[in-house]
C-alpha positions as CSV (number, residue, x, y, z in Angstrom):
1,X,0.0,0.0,0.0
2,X,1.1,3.3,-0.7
3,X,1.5,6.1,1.7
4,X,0.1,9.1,1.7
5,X,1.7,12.5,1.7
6,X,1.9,14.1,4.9
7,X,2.0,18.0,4.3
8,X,4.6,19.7,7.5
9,X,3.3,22.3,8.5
10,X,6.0,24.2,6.6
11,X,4.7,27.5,4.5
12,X,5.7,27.8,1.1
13,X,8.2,30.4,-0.1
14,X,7.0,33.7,-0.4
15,X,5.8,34.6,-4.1
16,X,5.9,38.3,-5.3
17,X,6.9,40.0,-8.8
18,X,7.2,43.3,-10.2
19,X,4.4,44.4,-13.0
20,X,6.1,47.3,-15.7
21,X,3.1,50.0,-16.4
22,X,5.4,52.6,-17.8
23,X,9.0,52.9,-19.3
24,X,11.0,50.9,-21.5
25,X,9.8,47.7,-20.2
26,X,6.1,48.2,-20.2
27,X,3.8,44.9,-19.9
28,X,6.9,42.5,-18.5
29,X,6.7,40.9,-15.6
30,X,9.7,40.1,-12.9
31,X,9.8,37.5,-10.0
32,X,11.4,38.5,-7.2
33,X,13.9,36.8,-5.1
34,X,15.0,37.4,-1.4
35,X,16.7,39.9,-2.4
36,X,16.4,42.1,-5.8
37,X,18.4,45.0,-6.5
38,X,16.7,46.8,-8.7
39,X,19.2,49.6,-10.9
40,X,21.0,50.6,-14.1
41,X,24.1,48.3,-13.6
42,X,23.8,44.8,-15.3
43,X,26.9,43.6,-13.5
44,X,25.4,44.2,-10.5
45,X,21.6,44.5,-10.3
46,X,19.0,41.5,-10.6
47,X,16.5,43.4,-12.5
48,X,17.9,46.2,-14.7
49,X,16.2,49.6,-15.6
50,X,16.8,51.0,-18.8
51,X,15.9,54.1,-17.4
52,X,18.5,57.5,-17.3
53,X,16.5,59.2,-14.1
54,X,17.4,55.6,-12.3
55,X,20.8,55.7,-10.1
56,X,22.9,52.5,-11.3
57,X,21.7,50.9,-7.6
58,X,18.4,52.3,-6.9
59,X,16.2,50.6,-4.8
60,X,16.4,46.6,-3.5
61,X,13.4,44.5,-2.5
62,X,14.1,41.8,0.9
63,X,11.9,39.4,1.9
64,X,11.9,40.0,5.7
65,X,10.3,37.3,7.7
66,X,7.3,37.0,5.5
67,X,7.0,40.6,4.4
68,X,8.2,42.3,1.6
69,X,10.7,45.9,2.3
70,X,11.4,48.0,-0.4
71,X,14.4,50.1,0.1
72,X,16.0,53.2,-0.8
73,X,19.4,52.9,-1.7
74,X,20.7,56.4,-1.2
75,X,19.7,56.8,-4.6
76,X,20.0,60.4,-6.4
77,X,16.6,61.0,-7.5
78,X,14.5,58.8,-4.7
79,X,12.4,56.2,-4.7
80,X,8.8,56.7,-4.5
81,X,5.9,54.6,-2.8
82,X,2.5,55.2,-3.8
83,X,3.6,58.6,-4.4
84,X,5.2,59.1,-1.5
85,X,9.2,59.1,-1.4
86,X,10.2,56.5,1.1
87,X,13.7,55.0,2.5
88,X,12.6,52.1,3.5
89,X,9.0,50.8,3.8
90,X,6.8,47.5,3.5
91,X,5.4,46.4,0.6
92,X,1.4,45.2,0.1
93,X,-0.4,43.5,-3.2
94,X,-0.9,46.4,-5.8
95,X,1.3,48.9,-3.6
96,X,3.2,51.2,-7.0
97,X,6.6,51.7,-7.0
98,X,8.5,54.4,-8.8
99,X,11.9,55.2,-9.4
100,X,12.8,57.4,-12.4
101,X,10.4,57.2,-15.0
102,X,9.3,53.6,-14.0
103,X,6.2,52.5,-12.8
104,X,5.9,49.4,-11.2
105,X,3.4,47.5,-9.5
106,X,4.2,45.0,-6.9
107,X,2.1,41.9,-6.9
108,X,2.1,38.8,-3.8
109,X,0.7,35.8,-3.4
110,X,-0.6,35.2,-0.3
111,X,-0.4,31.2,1.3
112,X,-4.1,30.4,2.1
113,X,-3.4,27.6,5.1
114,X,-5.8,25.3,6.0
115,X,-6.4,24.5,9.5
């Protein structure tokens, strides 16, 4: 007989990507990581802007203990948070994100446990 699978009690990974709604990437879709940099560099940034107004390392997205941070990262022309220019500040489903002339929203899923 075979046995059945016995689920852990373990959450799944966090899920969360970035949706482009302006600039030169407009429509495409990024997963994040634990940790994105977001930024003009290729050599160093995991999702790159092609975007003048965006500092090489601009901004970088953490997973911190099942919430998402976006941060600030001393750029030169700031990052901005549903309007609102921010250092360092936590993330929710549809929250928009701009840095330069990019407009991002950030999209989560959410686990849905089942008691």
């Amino acid at each position: 007989m075979i046995e059945r699978t016995v689920i852990l009690g373990v959450p799944p990974p966090p899920v969360a990507w970035l949706v482009i709604r302006t600039g030169s990437r407009v429509g495409k879709e990024f997963r994040l990581g634990e940790q994105t940099t977001i930024g003009r560099d290729a050599l160093v940034c995991d999702f790159v802007l092609d975007d003048e107004s965006a500092s090489a390392q601009h901004a970088r997205i953490k997973e911190e203990r099942g919430q998402w941070v976006l941060y600030d990262l001393a750029s030169t022309n700031g990052t901005f948070l549903n309007g609102q220019k921010i250092q360092r500040a936590p993330l929710t489903d549809g929250d928009v994100i701009c840095i330069g002339l990019t407009t991002m929203v950030f999209k989560e899923v959410k686990s849905q446990r089942k008691e």
